[in-house]
C-alpha positions as CSV (number, residue, x, y, z in Angstrom):
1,X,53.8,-62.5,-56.8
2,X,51.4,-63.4,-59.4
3,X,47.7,-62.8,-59.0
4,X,46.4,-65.6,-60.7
5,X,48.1,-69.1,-60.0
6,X,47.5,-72.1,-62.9
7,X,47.0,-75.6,-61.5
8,X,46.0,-78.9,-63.2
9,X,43.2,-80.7,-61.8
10,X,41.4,-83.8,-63.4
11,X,43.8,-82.6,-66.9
12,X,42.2,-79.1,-67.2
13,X,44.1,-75.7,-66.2
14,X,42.2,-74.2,-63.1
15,X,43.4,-70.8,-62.5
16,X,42.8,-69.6,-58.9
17,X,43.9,-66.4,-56.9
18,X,46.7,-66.6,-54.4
19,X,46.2,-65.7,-51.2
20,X,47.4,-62.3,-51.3
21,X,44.5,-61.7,-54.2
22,X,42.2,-63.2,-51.9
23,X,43.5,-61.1,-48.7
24,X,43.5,-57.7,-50.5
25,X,39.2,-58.8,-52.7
26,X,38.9,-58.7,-48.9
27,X,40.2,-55.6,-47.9
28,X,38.4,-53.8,-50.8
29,X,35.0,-55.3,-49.9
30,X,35.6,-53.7,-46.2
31,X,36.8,-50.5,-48.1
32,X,33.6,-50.6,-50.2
33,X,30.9,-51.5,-47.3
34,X,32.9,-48.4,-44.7
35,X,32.3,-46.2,-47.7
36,X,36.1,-45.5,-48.7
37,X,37.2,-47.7,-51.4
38,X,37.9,-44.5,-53.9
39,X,40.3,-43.4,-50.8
40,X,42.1,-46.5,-50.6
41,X,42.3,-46.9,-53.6
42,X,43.3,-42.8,-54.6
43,X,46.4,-43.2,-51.5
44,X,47.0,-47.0,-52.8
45,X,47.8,-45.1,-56.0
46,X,50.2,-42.4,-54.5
47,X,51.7,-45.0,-52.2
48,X,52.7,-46.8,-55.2
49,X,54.2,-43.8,-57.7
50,X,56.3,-42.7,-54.2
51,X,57.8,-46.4,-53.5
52,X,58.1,-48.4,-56.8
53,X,58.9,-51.4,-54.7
54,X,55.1,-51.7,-53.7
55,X,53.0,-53.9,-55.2
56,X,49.1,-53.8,-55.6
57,X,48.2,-55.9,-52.7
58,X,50.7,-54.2,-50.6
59,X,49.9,-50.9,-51.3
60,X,46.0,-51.6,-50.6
61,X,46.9,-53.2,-47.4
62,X,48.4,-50.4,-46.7
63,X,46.1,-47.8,-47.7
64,X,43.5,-49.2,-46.3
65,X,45.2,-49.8,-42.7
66,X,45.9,-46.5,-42.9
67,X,42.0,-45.0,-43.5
68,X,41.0,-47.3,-40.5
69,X,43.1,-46.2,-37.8
């Protein structure tokens, strides 16, 4: 999925996050006001080098629902 979508509007390229972007700029702020955004995003980063098939957003999602429980 790509982070940053391109749309036309009024014949100027406006380039806005998708909603996955949006979801996980949400997740970090949450990470960053409990105090543990450099442990989501330290087991974001092992989640990804043990399953390649993760993505950023995924792995953040992930991470982070993981700190919480």
């Amino acid at each position: 999925m790509n982070m940053v979508e391109c749309n036309t509007y009024n014949y100027k390229e406006v380039f806005t996050m998708s909603t996955c972007s949006k979801y996980t700029e949400e997740i970090l702020y949450k990470s960053h006001s409990l105090g543990i955004a450099e442990d989501v995003f330290s087991l974001s980063k092992e989640l990804r080098e043990n399953d390649k098939t993760l993505d950023f957003d995924c792995a953040i999602e992930k991470a982070y629902s993981h700190l919480t429980k």
